[in-house]
C-alpha positions as CSV (number, residue, x, y, z in Angstrom):
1,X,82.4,73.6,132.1
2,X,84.4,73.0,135.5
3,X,84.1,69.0,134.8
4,X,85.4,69.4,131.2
5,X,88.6,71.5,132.0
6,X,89.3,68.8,135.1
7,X,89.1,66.0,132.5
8,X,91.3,68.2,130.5
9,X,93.9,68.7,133.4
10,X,93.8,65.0,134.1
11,X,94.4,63.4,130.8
12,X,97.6,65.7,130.4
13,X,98.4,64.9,134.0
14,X,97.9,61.1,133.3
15,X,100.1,61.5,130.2
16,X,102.9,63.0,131.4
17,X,103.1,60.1,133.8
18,X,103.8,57.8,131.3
19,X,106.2,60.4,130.0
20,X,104.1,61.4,126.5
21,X,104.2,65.2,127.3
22,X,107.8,66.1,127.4
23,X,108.2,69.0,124.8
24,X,107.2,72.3,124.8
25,X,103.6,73.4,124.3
26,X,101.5,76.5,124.0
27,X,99.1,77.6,126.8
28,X,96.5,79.6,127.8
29,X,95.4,80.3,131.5
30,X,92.4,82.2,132.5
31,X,92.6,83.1,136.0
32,X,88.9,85.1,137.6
33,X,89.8,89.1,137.7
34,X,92.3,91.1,136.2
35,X,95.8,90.6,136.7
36,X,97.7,93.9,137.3
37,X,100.2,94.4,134.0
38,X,103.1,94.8,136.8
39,X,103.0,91.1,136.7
40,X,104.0,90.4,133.3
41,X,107.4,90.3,133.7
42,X,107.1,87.5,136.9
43,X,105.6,85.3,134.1
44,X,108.8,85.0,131.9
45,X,107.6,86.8,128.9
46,X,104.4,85.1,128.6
47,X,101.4,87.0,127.4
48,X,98.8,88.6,130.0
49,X,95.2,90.1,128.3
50,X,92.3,91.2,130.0
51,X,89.1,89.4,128.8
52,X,85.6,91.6,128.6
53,X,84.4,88.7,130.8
54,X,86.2,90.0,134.2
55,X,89.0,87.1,133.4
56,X,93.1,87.2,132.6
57,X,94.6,84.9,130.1
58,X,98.2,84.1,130.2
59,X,99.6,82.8,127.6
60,X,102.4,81.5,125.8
61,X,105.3,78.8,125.1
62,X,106.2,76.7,128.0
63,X,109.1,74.6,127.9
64,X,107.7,71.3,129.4
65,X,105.3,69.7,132.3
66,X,108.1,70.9,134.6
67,X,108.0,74.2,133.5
68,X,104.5,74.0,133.8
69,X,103.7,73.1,137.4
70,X,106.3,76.2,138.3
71,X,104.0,78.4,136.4
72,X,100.9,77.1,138.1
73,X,102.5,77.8,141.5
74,X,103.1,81.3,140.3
75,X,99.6,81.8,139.5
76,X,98.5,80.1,142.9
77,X,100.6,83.1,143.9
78,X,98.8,85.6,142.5
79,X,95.6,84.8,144.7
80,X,93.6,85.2,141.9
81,X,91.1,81.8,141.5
82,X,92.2,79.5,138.6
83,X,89.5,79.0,136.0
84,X,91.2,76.9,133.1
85,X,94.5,75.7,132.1
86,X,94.0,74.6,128.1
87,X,96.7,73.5,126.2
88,X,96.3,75.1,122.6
89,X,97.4,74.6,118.7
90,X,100.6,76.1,117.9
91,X,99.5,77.0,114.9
């Protein structure tokens, strides 16, 4: 599952190089353990559920690959482990 999100992570990476990912897209992160719901508001807005599973997905609208990488240094922050970052249908 690991090897499948990493292929995931790189083929957005590898587009946005070649400048393809510039608009806004709809997330989800699932970080291992449950983020405390004093945290919601250091996310911007973004959504924060606790899984059955022992996991926390954030989740929302972010504004661009820019945008992005900020949020991902937040959630290094949080010292929680990263498990996924998916990029999802806005529909």
């Amino acid at each position: 599952m690991l090897t499948h999100h990493m292929r995931s992570y790189v083929s957005i990476m590898s587009e946005t190089a070649t400048g393809s990912y510039r608009e806004a897209g709809r997330y989800e992160i699932r970080l291992k353990g449950h983020l405390d719901s004093r945290w919601a508001t250091w996310f911007d807005g973004l959504g924060l559920t606790h899984e059955s599973d022992g996991t926390t997905i954030i989740s929302g609208l972010v504004a661009d690959q820019a945008a992005l990488h900020g949020l991902l240094q937040k959630v290094r922050d949080t010292g929680l482990p990263l498990v996924s970052v998916t990029q999802v249908d806005p529909h």
